[in-house]
DSSP file (Angstrom, degrees, kcal/mol; ACC not computed):
  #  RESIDUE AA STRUCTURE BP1 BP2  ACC     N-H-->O    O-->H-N    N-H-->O    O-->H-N    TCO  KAPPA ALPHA  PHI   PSI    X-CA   Y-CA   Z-CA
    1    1 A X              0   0    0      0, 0.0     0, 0.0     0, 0.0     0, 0.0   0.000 360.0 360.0 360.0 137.4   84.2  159.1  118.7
    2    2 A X        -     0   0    0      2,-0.2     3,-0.0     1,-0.1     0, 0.0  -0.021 360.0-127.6 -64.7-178.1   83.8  159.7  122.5
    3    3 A X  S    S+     0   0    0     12,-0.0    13,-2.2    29,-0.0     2,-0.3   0.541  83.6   0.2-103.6  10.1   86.7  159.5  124.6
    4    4 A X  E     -A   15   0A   0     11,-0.2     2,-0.6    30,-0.0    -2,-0.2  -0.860  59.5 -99.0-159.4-168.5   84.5  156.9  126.7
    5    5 A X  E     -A   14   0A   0      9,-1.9     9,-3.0    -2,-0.3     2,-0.7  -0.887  17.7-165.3-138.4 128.0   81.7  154.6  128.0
    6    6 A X  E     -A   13   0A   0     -2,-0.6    43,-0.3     7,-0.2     7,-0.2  -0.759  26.7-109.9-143.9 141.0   79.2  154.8  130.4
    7    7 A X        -     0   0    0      5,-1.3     4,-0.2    -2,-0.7    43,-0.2   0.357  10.8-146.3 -24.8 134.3   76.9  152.1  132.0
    8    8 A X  S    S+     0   0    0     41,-0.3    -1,-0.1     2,-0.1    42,-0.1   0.219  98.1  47.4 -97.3   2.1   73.1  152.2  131.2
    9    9 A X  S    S+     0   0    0     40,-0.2     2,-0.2     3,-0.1    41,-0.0   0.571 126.5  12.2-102.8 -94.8   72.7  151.0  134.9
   10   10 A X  S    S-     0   0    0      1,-0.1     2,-1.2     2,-0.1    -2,-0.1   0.037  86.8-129.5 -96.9  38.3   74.5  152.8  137.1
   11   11 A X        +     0   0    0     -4,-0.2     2,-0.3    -2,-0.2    -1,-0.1   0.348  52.9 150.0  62.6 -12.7   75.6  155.8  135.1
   12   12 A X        -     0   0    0     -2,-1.2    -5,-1.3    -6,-0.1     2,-0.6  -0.339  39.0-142.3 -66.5 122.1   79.3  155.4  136.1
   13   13 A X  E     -A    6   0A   0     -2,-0.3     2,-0.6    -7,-0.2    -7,-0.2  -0.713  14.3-167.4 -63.8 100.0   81.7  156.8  132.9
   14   14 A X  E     -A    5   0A   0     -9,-3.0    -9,-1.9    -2,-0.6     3,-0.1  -0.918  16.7-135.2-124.1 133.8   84.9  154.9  132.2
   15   15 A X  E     -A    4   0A   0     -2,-0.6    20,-0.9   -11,-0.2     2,-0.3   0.207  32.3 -87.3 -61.8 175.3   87.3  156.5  130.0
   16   16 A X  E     -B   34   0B   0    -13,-2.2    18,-0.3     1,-0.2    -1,-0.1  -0.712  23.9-161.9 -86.2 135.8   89.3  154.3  126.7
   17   17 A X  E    S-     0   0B   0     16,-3.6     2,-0.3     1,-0.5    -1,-0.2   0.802  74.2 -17.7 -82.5 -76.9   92.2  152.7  127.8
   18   18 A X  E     -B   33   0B   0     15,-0.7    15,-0.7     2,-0.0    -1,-0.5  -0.942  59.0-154.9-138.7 155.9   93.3  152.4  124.1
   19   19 A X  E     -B   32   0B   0     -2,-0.3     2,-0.2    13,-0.2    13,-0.2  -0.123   4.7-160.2-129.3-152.0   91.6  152.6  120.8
   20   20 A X  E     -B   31   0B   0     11,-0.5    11,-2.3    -2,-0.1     2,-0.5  -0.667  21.3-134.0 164.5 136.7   92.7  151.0  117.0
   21   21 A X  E     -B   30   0B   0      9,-0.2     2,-0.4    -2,-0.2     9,-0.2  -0.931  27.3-155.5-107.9 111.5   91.5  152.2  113.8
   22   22 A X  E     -B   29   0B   0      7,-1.7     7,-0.7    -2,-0.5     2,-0.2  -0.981  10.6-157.5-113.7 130.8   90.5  148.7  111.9
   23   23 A X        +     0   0    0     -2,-0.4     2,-0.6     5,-0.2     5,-0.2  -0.944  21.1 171.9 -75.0  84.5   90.6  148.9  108.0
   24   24 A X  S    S-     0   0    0      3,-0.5     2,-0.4    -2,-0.2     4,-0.1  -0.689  70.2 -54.3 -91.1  70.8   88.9  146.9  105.5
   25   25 A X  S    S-     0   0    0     -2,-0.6    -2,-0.0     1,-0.2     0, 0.0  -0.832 117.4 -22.9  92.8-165.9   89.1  148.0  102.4
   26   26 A X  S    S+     0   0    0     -2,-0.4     2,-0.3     2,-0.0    -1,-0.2   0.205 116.0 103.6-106.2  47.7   88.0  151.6  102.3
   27   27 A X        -     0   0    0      2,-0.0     2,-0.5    -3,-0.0    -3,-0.5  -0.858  54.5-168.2 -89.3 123.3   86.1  150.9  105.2
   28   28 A X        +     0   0    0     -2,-0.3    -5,-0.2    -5,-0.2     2,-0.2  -0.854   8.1 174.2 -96.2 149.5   87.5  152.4  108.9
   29   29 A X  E     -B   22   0B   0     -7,-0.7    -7,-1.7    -2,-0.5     2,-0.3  -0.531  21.8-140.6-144.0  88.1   86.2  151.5  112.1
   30   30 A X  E     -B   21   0B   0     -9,-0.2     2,-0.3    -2,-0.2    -9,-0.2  -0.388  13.8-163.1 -55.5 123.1   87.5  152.6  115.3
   31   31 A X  E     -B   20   0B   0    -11,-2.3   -11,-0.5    -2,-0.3     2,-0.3  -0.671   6.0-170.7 -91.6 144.4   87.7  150.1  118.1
   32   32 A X  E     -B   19   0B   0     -2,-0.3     2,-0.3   -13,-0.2   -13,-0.2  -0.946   5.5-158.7-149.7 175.3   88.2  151.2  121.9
   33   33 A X  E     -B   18   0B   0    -15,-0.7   -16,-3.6    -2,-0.3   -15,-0.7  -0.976   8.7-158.6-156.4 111.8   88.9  149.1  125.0
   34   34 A X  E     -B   16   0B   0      2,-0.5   -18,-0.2    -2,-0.3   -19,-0.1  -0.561  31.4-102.4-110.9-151.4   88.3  150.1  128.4
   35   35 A X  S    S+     0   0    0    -20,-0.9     2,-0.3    -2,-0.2   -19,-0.1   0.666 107.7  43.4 -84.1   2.3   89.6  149.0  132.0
   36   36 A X  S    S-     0   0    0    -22,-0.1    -2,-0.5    16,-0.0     2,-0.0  -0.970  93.1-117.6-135.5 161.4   86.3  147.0  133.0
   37   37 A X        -     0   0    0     -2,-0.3    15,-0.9    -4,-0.1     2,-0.4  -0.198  36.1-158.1 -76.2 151.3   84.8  144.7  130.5
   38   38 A X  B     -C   51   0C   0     13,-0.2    13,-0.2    37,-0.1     2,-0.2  -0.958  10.7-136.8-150.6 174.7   81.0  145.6  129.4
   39   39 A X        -     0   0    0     11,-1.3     2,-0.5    -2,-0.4    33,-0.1  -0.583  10.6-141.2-108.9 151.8   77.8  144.0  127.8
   40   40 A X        +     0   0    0      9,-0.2     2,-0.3    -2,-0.2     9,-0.2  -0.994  27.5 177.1-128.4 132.9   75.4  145.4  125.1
   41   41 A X  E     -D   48   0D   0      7,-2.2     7,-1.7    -2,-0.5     5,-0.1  -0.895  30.5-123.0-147.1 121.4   72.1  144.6  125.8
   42   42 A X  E     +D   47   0D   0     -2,-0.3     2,-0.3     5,-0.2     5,-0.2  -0.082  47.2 154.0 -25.0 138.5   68.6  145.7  123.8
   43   43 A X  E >   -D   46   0D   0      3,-1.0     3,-0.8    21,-0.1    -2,-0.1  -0.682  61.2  -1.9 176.6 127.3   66.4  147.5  126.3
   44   44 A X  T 3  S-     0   0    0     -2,-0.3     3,-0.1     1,-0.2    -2,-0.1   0.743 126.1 -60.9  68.6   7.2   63.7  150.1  125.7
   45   45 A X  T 3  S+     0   0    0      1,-0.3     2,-0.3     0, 0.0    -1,-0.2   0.837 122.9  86.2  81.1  15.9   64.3  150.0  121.7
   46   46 A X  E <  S-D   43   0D   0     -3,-0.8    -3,-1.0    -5,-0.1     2,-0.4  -0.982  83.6-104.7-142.3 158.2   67.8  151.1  122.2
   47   47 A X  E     -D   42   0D   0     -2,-0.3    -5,-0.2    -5,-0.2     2,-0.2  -0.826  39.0-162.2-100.3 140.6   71.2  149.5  123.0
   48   48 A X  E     -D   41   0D   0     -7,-1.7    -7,-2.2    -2,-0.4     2,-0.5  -0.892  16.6-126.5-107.2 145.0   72.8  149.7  126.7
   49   49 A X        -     0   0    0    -43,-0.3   -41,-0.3    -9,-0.2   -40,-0.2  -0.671  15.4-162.2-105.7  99.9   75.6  149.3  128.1
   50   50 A X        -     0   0    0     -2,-0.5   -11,-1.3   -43,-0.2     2,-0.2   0.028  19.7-136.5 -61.7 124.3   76.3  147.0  131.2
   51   51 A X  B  >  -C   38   0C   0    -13,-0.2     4,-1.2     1,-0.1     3,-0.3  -0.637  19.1-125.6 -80.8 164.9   79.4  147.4  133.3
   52   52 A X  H  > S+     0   0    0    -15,-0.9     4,-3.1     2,-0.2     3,-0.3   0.919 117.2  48.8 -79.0 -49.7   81.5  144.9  134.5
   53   53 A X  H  > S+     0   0    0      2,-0.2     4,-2.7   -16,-0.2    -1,-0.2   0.820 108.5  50.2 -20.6 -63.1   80.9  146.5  138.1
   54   54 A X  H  4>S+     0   0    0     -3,-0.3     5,-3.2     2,-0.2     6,-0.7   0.756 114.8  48.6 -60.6 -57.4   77.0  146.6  137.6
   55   55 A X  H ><5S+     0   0    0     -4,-1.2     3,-1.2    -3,-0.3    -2,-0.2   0.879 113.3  51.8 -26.7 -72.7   77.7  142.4  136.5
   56   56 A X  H 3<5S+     0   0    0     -4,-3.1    -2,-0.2     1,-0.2    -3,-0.2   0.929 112.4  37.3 -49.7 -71.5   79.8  142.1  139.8
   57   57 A X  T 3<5S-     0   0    0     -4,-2.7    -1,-0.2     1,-0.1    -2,-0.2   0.271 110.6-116.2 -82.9   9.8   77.4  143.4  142.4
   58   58 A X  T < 5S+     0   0    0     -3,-1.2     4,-0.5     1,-0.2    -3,-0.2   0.965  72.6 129.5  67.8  39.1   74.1  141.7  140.7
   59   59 A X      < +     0   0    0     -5,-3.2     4,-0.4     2,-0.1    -4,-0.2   0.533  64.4  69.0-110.4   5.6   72.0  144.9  139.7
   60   60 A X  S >  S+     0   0    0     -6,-0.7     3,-2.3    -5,-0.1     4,-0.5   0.958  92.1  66.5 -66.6 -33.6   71.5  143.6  136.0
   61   61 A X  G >  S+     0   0    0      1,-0.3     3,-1.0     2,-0.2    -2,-0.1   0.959 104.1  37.7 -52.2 -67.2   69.1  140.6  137.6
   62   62 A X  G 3  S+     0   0    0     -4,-0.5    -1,-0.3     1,-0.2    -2,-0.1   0.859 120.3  42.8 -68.1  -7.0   66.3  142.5  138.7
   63   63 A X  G <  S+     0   0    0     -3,-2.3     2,-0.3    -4,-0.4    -1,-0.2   0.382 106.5  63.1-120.6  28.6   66.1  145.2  135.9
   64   64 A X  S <  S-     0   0    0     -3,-1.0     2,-0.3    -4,-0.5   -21,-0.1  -0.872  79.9-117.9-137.4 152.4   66.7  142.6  132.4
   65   65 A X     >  -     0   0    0     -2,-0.3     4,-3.0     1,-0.1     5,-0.1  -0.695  40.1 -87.4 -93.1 157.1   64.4  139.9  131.3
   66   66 A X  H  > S+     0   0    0     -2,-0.3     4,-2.5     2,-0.2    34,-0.1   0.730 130.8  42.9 -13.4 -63.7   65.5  136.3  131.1
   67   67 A X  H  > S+     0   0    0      2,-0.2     4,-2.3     3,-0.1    -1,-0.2   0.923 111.8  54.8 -70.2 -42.8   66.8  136.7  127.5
   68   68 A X  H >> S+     0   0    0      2,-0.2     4,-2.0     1,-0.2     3,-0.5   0.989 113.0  45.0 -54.9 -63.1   68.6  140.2  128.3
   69   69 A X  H 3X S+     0   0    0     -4,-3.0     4,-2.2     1,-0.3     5,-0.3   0.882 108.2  58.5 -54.5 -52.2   70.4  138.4  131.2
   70   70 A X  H 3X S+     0   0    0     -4,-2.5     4,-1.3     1,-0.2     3,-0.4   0.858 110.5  38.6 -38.1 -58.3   71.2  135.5  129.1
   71   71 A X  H XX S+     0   0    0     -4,-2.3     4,-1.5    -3,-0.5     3,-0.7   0.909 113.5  54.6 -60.3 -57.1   73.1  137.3  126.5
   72   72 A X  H 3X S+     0   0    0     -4,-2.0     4,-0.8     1,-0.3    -1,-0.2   0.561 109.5  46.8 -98.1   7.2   74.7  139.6  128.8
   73   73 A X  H 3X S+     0   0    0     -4,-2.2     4,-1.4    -3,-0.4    -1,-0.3   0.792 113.1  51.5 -64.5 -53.7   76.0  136.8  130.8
   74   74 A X  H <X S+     0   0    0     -4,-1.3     4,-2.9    -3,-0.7     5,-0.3   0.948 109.5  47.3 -25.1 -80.8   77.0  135.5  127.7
   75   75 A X  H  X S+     0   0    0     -4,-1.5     4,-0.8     1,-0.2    -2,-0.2   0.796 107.9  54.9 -27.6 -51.1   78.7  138.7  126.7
   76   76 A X  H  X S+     0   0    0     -4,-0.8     4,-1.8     1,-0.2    -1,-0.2   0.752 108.6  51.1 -74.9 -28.6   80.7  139.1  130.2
   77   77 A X  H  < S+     0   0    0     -4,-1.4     4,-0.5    15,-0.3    -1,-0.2   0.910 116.1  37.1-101.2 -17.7   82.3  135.5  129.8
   78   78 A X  H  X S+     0   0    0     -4,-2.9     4,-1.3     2,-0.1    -1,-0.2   0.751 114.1  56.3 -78.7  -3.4   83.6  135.9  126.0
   79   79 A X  H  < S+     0   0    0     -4,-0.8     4,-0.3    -5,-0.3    -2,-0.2   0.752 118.4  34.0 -97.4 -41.1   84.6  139.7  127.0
   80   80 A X  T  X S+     0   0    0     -4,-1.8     4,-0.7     1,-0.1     5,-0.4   0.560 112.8  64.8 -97.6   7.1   87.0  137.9  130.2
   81   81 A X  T >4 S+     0   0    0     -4,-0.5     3,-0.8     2,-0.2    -2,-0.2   0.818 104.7  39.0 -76.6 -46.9   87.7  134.9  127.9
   82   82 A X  T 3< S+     0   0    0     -4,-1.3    -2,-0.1     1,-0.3    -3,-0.1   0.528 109.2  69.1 -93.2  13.0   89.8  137.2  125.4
   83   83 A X  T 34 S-     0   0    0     -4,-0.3    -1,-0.3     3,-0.0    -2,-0.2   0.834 110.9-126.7 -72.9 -44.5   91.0  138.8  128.7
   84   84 A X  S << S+     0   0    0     -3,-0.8     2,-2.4    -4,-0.7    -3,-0.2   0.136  76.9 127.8 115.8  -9.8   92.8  135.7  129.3
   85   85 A X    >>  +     0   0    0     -5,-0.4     4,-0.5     1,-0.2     3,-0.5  -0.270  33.7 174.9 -86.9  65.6   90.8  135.8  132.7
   86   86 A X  H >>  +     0   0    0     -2,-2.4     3,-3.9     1,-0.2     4,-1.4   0.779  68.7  57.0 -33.0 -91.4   89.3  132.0  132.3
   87   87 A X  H 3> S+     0   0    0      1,-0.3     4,-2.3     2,-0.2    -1,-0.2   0.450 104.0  42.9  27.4 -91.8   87.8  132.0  135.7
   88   88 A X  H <4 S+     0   0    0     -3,-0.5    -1,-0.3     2,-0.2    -2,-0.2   0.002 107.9  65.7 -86.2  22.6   85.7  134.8  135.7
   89   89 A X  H <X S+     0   0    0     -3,-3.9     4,-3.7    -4,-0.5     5,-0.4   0.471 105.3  48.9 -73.9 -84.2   84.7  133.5  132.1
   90   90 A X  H >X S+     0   0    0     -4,-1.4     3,-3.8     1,-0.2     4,-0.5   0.802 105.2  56.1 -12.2 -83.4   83.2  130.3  133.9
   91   91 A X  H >< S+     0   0    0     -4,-2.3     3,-0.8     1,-0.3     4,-0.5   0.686 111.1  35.3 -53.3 -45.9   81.7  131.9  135.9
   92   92 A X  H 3> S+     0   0    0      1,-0.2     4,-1.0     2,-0.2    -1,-0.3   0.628 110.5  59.1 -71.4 -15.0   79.7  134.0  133.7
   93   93 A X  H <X S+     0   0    0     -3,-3.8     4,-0.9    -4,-3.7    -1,-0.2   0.440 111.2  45.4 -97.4   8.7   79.0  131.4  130.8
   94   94 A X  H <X S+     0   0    0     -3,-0.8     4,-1.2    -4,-0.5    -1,-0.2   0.482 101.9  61.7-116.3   1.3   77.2  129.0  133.5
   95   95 A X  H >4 S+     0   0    0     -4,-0.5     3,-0.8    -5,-0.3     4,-0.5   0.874 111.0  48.2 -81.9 -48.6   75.3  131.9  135.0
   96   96 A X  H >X S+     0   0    0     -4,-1.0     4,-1.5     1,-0.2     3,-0.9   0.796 105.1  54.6 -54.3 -31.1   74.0  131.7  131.2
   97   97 A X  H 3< S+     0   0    0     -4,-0.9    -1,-0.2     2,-0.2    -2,-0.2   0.673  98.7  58.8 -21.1 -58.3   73.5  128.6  131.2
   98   98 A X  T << S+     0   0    0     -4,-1.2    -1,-0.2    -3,-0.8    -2,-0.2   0.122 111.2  40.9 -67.2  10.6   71.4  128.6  133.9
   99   99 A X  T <4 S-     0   0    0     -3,-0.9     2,-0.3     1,-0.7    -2,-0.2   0.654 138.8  -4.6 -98.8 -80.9   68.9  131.1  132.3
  100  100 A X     <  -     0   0    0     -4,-1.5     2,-0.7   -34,-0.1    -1,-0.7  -0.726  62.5-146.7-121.6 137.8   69.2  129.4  128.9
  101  101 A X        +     0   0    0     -2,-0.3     2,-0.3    -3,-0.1    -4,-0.1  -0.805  37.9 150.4-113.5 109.5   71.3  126.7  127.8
  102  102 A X    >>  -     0   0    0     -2,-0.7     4,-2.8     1,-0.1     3,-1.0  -0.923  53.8-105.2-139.2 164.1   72.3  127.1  124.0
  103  103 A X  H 3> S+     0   0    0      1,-0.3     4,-1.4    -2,-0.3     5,-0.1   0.501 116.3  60.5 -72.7 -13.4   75.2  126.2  121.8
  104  104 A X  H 3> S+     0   0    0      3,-0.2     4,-2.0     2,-0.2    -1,-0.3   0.868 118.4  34.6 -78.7 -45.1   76.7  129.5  121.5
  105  105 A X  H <> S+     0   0    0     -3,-1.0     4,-2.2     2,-0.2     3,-0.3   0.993 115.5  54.6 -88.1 -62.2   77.1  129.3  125.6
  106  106 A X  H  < S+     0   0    0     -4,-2.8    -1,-0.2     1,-0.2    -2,-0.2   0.751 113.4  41.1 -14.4 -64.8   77.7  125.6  125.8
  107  107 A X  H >X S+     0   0    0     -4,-1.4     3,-1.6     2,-0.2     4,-1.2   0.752 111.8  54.7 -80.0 -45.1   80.8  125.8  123.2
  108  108 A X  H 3X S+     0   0    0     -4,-2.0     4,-1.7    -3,-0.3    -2,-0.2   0.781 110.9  46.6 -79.2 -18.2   82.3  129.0  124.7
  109  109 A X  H 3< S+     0   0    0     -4,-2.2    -1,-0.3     2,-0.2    -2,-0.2   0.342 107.5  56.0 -86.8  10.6   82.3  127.2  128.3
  110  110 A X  H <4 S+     0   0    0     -3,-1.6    -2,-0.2    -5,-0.2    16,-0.1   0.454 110.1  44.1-120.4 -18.3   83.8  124.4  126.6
  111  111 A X  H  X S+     0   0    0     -4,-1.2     4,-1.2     2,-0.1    -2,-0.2   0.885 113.0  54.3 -68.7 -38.8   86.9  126.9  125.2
  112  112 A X  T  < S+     0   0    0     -4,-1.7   -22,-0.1     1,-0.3   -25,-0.1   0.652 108.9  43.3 -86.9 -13.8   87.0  128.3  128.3
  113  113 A X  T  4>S+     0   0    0      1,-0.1     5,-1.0     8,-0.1     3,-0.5   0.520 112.6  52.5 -99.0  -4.1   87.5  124.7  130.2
  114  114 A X  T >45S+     0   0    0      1,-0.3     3,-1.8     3,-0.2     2,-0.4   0.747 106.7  52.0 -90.2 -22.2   90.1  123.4  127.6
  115  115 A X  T 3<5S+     0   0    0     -4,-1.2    -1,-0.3     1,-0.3   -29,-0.1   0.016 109.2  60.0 -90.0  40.1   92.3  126.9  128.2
  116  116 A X  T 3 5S-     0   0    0     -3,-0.5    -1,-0.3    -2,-0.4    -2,-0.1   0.011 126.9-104.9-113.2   9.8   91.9  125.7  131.8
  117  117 A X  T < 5S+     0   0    0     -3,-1.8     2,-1.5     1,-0.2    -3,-0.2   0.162  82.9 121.8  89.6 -30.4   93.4  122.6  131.3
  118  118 A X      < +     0   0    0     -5,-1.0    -1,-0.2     1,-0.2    -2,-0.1  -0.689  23.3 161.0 -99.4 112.0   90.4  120.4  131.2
  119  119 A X    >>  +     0   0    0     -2,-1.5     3,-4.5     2,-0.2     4,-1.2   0.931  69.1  49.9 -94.3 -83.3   90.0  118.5  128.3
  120  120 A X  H 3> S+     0   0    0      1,-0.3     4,-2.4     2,-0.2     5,-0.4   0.857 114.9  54.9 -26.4 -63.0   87.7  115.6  128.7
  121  121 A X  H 34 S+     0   0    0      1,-0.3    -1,-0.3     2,-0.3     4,-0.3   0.691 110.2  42.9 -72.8 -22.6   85.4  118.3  130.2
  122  122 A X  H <> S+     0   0    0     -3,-4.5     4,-2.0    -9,-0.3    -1,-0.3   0.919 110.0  56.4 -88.9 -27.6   85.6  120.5  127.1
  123  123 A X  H >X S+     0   0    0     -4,-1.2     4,-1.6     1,-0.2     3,-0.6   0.836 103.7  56.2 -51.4 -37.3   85.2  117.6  124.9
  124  124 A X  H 3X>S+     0   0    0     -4,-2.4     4,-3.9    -5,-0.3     5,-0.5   0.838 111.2  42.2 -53.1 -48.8   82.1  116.9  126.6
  125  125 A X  H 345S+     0   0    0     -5,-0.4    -1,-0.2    -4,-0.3    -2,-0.2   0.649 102.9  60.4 -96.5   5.2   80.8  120.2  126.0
  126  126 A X  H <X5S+     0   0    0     -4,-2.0     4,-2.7    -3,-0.6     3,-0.3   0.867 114.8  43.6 -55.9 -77.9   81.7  120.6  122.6
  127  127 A X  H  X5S+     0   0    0     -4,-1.6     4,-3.3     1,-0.3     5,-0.3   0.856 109.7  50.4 -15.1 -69.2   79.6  117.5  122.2
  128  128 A X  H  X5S+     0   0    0     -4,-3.9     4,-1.3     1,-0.2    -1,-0.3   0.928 108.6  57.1 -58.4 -29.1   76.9  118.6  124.3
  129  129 A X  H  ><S+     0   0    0     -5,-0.5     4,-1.8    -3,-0.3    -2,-0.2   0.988 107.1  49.8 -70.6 -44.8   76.9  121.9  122.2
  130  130 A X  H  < S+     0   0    0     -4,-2.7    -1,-0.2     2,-0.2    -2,-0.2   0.758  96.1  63.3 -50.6 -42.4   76.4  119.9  119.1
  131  131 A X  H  < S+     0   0    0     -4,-3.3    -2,-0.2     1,-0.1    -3,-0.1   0.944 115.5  39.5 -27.5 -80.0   73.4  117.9  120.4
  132  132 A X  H  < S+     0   0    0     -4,-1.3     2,-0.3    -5,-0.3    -2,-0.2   0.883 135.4  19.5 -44.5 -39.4   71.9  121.5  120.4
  133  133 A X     <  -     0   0    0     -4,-1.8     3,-0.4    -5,-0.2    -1,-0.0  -0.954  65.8-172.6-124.3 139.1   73.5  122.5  117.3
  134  134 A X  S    S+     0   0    0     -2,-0.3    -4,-0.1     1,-0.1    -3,-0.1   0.557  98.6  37.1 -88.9 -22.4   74.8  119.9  114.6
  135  135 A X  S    S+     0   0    0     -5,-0.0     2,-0.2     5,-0.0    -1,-0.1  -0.134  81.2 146.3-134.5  46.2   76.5  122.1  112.4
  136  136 A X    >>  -     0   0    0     -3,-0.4     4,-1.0     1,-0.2     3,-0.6  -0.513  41.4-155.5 -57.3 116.5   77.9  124.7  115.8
  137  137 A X  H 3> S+     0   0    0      1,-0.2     4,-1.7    -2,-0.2     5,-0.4   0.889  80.1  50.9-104.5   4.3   81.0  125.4  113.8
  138  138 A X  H 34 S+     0   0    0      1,-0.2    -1,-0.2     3,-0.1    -2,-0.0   0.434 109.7  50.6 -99.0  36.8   83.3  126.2  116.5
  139  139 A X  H <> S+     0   0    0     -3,-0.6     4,-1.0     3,-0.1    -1,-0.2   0.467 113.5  42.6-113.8 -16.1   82.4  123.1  118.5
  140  140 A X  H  X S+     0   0    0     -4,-1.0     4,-2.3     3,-0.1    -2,-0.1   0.792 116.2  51.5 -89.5 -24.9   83.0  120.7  115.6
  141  141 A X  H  < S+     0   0    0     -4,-1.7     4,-0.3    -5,-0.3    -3,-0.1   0.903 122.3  34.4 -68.8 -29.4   86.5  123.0  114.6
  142  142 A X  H  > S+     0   0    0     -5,-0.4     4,-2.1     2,-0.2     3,-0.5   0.924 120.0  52.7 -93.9 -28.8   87.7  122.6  118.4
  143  143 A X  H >X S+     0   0    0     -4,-1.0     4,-1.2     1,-0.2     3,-0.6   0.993 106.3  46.9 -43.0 -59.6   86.2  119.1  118.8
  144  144 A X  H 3< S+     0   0    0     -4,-2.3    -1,-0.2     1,-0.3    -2,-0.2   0.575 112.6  53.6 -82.3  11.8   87.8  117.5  115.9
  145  145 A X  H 34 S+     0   0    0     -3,-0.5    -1,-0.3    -4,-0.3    -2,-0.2   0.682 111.7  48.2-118.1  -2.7   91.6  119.3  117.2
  146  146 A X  H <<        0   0    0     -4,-2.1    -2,-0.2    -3,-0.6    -3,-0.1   0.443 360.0 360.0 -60.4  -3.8   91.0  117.7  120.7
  147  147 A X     <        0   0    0     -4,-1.2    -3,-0.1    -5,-0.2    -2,-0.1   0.518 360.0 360.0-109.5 360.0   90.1  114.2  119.1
């Protein structure tokens, strides 16, 4: 394992904050975490990685298609949801949204407005995520513990 990651955009290296050997079985996998958030995105027949930086200042838009953007919009707002940074969660699952609107994105903007307080407003988008999908299951598990 390297001791880091670096950006398939702008080349910039950022080192592991910390890593975790998870075991299943006699399976290992090492996990690592660094200090900005990133995206995996197809591109060229190989997987890249987006920095949170790269995200910030808009140079994924011009150089990802429609679907690349979607997903890695996608990515950026469950990757600051299990940061605990709701906010900048938002923000990123309605920039997906606004590419594509699908249930996967729908229902994680609808976690990210109940840990915000706003209930009615995730229940509404639980909903709406189920219209899209009927059998989403984590909008019918978080629906039916807000009703």
């Amino acid at each position: 394992m390297t001791n880091g990651e670096k950006c398939g955009l702008c080349g910039t290296f950022y080192e592991y904050r910390k890593t975790e050997t998870w075991t299943k079985g006699d399976v290992e996998c090492d996990i690592a975490e660094c200090e900005v958030a990133f995206a995996i995105v197809q591109r060229d027949r190989k997987e890249i990685l987006i920095c949170e930086t790269c995200y910030i200042e808009g140079r994924m838009e011009p150089v990802l298609s429609r679907s690349q953007l979607r997903g890695a919009f996608y990515q950026f707002g469950l990757e600051f949801s299990k940061a605990g940074e709701f906010d900048k969660a938002r923000s990123a699952l309605m920039k997906s949204l606004e590419v594509e609107e699908t249930a996967d994105s729908v229902a994680a903007l609808a976690y990210v407005e109940e840990a915000l307080g706003h209930r009615m407003k995730a229940v509404t988008l639980y909903q709406k995520a189920l219209a899209i999908q009927p059998e989403h299951f984590m909008a019918k598990a978080n629906l039916k513990k807000l009703l």
